[in-house]
LOPAFI-603063 format. One record per residue (C-alpha): residue number from 1; residue in three letters; x, y, z. Coordinates in Angstrom, 2 decimals, padded with zeros to 5 digits. Example, Ala and Ser with C-alpha at 12.3 -4.5 7.8 and 13.67 -1.06 7.14 Angstrom:
REM LOPAFI-603063
SITE    n  res     east    north       up
SITE    1  ALA   012.30  -004.50   007.80
SITE    2  SER   013.67  -001.06   007.14
//
This chain:
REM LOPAFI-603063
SITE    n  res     east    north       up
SITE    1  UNK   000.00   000.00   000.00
SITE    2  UNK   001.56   003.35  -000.91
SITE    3  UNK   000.26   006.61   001.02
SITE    4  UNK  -001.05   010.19  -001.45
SITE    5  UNK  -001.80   013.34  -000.41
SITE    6  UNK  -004.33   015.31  -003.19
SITE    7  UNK  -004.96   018.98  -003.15
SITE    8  UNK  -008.19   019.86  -004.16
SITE    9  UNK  -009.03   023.58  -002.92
SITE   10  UNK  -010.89   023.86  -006.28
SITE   11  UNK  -012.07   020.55  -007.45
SITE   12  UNK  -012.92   019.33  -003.85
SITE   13  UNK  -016.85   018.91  -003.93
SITE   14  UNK  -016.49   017.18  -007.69
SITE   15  UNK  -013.76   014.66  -006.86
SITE   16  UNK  -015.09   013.58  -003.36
SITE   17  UNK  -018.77   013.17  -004.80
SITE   18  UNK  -017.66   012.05  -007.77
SITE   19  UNK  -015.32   009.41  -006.41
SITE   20  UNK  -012.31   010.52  -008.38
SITE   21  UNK  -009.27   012.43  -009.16
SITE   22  UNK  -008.72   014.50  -012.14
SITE   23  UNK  -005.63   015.82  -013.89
SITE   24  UNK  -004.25   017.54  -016.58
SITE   25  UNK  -001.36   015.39  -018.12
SITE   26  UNK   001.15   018.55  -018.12
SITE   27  UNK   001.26   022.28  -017.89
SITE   28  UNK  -000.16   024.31  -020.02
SITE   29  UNK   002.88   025.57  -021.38
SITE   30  UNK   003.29   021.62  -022.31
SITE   31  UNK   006.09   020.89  -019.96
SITE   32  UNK   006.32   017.79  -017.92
SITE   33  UNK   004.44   018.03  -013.94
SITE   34  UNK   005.64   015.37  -011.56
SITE   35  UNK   002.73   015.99  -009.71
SITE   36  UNK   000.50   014.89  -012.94
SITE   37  UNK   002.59   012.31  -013.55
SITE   38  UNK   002.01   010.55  -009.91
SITE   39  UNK  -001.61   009.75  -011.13
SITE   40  UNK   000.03   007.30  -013.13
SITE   41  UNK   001.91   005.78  -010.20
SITE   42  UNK  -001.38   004.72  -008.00
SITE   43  UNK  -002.67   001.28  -007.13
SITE   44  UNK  -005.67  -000.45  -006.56
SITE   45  UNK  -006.39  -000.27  -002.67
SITE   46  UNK  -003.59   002.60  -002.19
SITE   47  UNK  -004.97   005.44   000.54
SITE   48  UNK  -005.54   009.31  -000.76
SITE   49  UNK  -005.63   012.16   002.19
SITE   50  UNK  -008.06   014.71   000.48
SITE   51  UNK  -006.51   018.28   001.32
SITE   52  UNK  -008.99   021.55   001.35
SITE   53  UNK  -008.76   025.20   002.34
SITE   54  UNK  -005.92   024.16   005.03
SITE   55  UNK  -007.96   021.18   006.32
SITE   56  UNK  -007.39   017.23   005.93
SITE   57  UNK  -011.21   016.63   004.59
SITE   58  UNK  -011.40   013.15   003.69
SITE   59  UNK  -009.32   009.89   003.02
SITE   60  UNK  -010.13   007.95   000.14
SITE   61  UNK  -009.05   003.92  -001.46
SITE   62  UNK  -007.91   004.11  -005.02
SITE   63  UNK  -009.76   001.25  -006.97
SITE   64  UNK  -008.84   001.75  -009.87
SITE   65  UNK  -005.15   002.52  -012.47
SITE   66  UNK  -005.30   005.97  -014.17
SITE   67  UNK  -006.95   006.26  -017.44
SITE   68  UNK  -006.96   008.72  -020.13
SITE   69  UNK  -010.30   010.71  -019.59
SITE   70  UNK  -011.96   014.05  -020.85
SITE   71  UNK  -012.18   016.85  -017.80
SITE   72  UNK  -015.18   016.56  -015.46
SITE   73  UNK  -017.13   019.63  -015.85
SITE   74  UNK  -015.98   021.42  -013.21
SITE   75  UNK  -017.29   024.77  -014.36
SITE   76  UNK  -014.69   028.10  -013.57
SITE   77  UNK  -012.05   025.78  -011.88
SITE   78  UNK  -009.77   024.69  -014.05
SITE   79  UNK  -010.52   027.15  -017.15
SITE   80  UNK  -007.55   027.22  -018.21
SITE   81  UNK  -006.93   022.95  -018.09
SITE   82  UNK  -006.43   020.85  -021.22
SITE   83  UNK  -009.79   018.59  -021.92
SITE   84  UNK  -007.89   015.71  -022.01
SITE   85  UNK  -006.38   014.01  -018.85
SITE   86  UNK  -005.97   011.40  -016.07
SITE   87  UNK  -008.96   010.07  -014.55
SITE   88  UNK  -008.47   007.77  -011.09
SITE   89  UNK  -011.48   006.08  -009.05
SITE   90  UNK  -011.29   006.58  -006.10
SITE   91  UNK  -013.94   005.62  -002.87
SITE   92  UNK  -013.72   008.27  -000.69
SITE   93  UNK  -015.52   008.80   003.03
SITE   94  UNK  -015.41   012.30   004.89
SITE   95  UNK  -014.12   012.57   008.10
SITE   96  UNK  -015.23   013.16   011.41
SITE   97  UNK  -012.20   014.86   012.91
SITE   98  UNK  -010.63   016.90   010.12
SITE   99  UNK  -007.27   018.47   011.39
SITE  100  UNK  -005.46   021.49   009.91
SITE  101  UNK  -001.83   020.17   009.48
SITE  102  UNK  -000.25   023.82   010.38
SITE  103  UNK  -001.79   023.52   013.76
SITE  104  UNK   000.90   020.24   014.07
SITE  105  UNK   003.39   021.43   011.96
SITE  106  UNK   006.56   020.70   014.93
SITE  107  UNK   005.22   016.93   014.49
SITE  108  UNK   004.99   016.65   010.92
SITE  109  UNK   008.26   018.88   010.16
SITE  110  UNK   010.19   015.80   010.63
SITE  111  UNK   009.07   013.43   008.31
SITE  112  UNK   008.32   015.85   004.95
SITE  113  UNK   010.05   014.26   002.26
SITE  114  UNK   012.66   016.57   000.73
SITE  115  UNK   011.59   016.24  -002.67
SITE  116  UNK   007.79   017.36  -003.79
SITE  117  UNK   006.43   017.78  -000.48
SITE  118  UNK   002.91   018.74  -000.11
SITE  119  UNK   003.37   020.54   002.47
SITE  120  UNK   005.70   023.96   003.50
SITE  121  UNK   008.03   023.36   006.66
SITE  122  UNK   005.52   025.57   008.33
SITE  123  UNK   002.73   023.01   007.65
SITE  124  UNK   001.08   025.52   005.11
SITE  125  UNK  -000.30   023.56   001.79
SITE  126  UNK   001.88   024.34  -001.57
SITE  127  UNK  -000.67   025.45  -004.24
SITE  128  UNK   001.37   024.15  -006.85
SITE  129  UNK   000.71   020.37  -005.97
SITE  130  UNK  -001.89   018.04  -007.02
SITE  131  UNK  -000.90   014.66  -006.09
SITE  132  UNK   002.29   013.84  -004.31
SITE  133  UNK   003.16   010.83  -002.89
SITE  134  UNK   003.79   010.42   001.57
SITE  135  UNK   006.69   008.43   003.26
SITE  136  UNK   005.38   006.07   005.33
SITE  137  UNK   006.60   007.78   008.31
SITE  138  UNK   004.49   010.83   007.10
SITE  139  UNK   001.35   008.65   006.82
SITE  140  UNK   001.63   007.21   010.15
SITE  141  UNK   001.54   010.23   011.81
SITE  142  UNK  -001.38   012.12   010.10
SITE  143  UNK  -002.92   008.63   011.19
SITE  144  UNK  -002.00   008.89   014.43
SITE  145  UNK  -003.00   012.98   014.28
SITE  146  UNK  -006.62   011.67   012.99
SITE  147  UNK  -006.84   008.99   015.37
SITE  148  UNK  -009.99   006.61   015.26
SITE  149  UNK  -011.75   008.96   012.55
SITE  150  UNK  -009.32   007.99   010.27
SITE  151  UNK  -010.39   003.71   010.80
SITE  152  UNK  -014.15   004.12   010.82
SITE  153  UNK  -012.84   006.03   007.22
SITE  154  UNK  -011.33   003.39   006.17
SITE  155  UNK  -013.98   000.68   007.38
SITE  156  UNK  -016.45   002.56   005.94
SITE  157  UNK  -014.99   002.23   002.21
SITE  158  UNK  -013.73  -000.87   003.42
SITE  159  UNK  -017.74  -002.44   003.20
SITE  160  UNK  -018.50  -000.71  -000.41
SITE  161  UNK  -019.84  -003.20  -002.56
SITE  162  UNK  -018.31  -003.00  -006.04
SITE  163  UNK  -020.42  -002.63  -008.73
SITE  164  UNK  -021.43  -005.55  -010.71
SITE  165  UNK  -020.31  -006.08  -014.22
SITE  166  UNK  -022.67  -005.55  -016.96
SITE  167  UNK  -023.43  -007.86  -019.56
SITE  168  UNK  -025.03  -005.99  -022.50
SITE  169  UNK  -022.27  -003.10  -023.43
SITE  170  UNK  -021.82  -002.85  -026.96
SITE  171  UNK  -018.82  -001.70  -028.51
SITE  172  UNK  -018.70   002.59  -028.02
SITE  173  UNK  -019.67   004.43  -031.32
SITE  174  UNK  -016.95   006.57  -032.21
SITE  175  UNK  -017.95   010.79  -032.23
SITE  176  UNK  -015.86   013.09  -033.88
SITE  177  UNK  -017.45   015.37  -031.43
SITE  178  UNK  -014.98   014.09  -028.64
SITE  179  UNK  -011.35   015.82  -028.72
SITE  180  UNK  -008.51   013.08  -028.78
SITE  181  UNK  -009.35   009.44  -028.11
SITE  182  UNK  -012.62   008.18  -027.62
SITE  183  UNK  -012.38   007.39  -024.09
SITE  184  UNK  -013.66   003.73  -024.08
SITE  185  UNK  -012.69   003.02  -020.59
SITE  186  UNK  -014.97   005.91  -019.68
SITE  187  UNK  -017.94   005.12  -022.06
SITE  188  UNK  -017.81   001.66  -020.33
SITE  189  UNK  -018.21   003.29  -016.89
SITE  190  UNK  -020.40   005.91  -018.14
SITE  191  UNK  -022.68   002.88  -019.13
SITE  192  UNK  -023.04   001.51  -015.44
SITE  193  UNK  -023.22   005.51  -014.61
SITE  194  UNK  -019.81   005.83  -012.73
SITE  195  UNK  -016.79   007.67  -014.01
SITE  196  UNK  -016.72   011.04  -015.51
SITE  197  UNK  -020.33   010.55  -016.23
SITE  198  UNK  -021.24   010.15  -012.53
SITE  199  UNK  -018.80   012.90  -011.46
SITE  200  UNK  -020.55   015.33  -014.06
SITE  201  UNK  -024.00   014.80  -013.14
SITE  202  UNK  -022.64   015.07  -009.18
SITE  203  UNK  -022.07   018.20  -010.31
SITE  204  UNK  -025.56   019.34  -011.10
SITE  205  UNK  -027.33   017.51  -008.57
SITE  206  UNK  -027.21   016.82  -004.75
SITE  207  UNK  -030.24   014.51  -004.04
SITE  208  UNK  -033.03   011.92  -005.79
SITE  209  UNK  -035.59   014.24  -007.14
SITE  210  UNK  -038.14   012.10  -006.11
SITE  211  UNK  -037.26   010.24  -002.27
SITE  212  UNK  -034.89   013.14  -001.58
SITE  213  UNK  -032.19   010.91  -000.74
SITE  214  UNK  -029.06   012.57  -000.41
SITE  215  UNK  -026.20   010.12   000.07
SITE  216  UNK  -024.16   010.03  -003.67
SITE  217  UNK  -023.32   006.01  -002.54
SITE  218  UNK  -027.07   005.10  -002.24
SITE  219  UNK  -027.71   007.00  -005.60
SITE  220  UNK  -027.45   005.89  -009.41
SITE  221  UNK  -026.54   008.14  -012.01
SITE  222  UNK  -029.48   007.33  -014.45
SITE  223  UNK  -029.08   008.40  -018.38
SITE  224  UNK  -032.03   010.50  -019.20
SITE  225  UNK  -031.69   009.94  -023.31
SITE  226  UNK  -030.83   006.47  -023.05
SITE  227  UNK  -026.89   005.22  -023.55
SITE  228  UNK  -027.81   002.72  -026.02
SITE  229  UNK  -029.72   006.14  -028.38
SITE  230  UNK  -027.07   008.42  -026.77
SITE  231  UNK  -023.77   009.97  -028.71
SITE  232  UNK  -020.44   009.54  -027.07
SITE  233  UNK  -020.59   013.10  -025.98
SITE  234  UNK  -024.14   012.43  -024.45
SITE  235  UNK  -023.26   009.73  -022.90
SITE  236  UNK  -020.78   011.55  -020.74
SITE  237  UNK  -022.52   014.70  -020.48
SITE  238  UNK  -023.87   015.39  -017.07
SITE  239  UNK  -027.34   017.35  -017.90
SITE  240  UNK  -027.81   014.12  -019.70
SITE  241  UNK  -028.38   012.42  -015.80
SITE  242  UNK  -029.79   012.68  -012.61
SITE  243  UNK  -029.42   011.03  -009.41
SITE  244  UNK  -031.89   008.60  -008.52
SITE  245  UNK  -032.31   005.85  -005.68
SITE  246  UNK  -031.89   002.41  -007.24
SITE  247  UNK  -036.19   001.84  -007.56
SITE  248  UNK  -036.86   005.37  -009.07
SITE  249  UNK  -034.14   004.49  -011.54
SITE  250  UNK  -035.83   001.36  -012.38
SITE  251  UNK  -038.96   003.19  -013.27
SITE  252  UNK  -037.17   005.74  -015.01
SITE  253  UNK  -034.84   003.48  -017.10
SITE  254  UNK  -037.92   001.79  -018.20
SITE  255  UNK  -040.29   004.15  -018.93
SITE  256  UNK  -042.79   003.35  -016.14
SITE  257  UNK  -042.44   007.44  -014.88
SITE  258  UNK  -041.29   010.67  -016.26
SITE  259  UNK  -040.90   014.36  -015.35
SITE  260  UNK  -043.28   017.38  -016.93
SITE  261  UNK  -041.78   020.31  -017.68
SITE  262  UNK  -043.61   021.76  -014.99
SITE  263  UNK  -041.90   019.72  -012.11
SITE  264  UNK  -044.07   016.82  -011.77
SITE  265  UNK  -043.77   013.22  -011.38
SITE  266  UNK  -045.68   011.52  -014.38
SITE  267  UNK  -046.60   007.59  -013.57
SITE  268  UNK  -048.43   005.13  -015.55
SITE  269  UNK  -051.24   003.76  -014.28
SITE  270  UNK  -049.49  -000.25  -013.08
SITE  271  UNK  -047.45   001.74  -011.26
SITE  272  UNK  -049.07   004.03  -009.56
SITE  273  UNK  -052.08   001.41  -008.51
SITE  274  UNK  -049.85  -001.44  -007.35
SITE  275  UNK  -046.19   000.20  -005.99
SITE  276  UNK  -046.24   003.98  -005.40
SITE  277  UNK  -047.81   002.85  -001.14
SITE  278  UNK  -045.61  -000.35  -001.62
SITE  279  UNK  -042.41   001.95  -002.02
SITE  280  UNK  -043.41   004.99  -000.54
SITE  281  UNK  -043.55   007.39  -003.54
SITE  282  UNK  -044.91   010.50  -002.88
SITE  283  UNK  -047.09   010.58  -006.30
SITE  284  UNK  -047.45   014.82  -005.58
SITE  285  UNK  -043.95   015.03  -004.83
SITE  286  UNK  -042.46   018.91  -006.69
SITE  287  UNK  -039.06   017.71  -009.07
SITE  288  UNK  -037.50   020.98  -008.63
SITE  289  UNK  -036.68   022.60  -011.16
SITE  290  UNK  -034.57   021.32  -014.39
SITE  291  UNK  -031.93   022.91  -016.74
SITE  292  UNK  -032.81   024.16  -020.13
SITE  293  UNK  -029.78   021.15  -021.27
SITE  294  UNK  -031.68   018.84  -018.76
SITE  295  UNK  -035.03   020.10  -020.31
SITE  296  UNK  -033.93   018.64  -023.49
SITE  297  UNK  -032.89   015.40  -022.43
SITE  298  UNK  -036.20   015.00  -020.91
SITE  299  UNK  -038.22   016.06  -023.86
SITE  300  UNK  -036.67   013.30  -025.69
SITE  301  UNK  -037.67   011.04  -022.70
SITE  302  UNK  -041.14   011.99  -022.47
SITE  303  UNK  -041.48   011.59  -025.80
SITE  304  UNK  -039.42   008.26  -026.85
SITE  305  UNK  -038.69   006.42  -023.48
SITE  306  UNK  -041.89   006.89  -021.35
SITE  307  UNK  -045.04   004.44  -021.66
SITE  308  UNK  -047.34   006.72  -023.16
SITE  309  UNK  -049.74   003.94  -024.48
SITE  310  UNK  -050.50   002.89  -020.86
SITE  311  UNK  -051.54   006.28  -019.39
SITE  312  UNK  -054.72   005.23  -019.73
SITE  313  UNK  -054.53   001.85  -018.26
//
């Protein structure tokens, strides 16, 4: 197991919703960044201590190598960031005790590596690193700094299921539409809605629209225009989602319920008669409000994906 410490003052909400890290692949003056290249160095199971405005936020479990990915849509951070970079999964659980590493700076002083340290001798964070990997001595003591926090962390990633492996992907239509390669690795995850797809639509929404669940790791990121009708850019687009607890997406995927423009929750008949008291839908339940790229995606589900022929039983 090998130890990384990942700033993320702007990208922190995306990555640790998302369950990922993003980077560019160099500067943007094209010169080589060692603390780019590290994404390439992580493992399966290695440990990530998330770093925000001063603060040690979250620890996170790679599960995944680095792959080739286009950037999350972040919106103003990272403006001026090539679209093309290094994508890592990564599980990640906030933390209860969250310690500011200048307030301990005598005990960490010691063990800062002298080469691409994350940290300044004074225990202030160095804006200029992303990823940078932690002596083992250094890991050990922001454990010990954490204390228990950092173990019901870790247990708590520890007892995510994986997802299971789908059967039915189809080779990933190419789209001129997408700069550089086509991504396949992330149209495959897109397709069982993790990846850059689930980070995007993390982006745009916080909770199920319809059981107001708020937890991203109880949620599925559910196409809206189906993947199978979708382009490669749709496909990874995140107004082209929402987040949905796994029995609304079931309905949704299907067809059995839609939403109007006018931020209702539209249900065929079967459904509404036989499961809505069964699972505790809320048939007058308000949406919220939806995008005018959301709005889109839904027109073509209302029209092509939901079971209009049964609205009337």
């Amino acid at each position: 197991m090998r130890y990384w410490w990942v700033n993320q003052n702007q990208t922190h909400r995306a990555e640790v919703h998302g369950s990922f890290m993003w980077s560019p692949k160099q500067n943007a003056n094209g010169a080589r960044n060692q603390f780019y290249e590290n994404m390439r160095e992580v493992s399966l199971g290695d440990v990530v201590f998330s770093f925000c405005d001063t603060r040690i936020k979250a620890i996170g479990v790679v599960t995944g190598a680095a792959q080739t990915g286009p950037k999350p849509d972040f919106g103003a951070a990272g403006a001026n960031w090539s679209r093309e970079g290094w994508f890592v999964p990564v599980d990640y659980c906030v933390l209860n005790n969250q310690i500011r590493p200048k307030d301990h700076a005598a005990i960490l002083r010691p063990f800062l590596p002298a080469k691409y340290s994350p940290l300044q001798e004074s225990g202030d964070g160095l804006q200029s690193v992303y990823l940078a990997e932690l002596p083992q001595a250094l890991a050990d003591a922001l454990i010990g700094l954490i204390g228990q926090a950092y173990w019901d962390a870790y247990s708590t990633i520890a007892a995510l299921q994986s997802a299971p492996e789908p059967t039915d992907l189809e080779p990933a239509v190419l789209d001129a539409g997408i700069v550089g390669p086509t991504f396949r690795e992330q149209l495959v995850r897109a397709r069982r809605g993790q990846g850059v797809f689930r980070a995007n639509v993390l982006l745009r929404e916080d909770f199920c629209r319809v059981t107001r669940v708020n937890e991203p790791r109880h949620l599925k990121a559910s196409h809206i225009k189906p993947w199978r009708e979708a382009t490669d850019a749709e496909r990874l687009d995140g107004a082209n989602g929402l987040l949905l607890s796994p029995h609304i997406d079931h309905l949704f995927d299907g067809g059995y319920i839609t939403f109007s423009s006018s931020q209702e929750l539209v249900i065929i008949p079967e459904v509404r008669d036989k499961l809505l008291d069964a699972w505790g839908i809320d048939a007058g339940v308000r949406v919220g409000e939806f995008s005018r790229e959301q709005n889109a995606y839904l027109d073509y589900h209302r029209t092509n994906v939901f079971k209009h022929s049964l609205l009337d039983g």
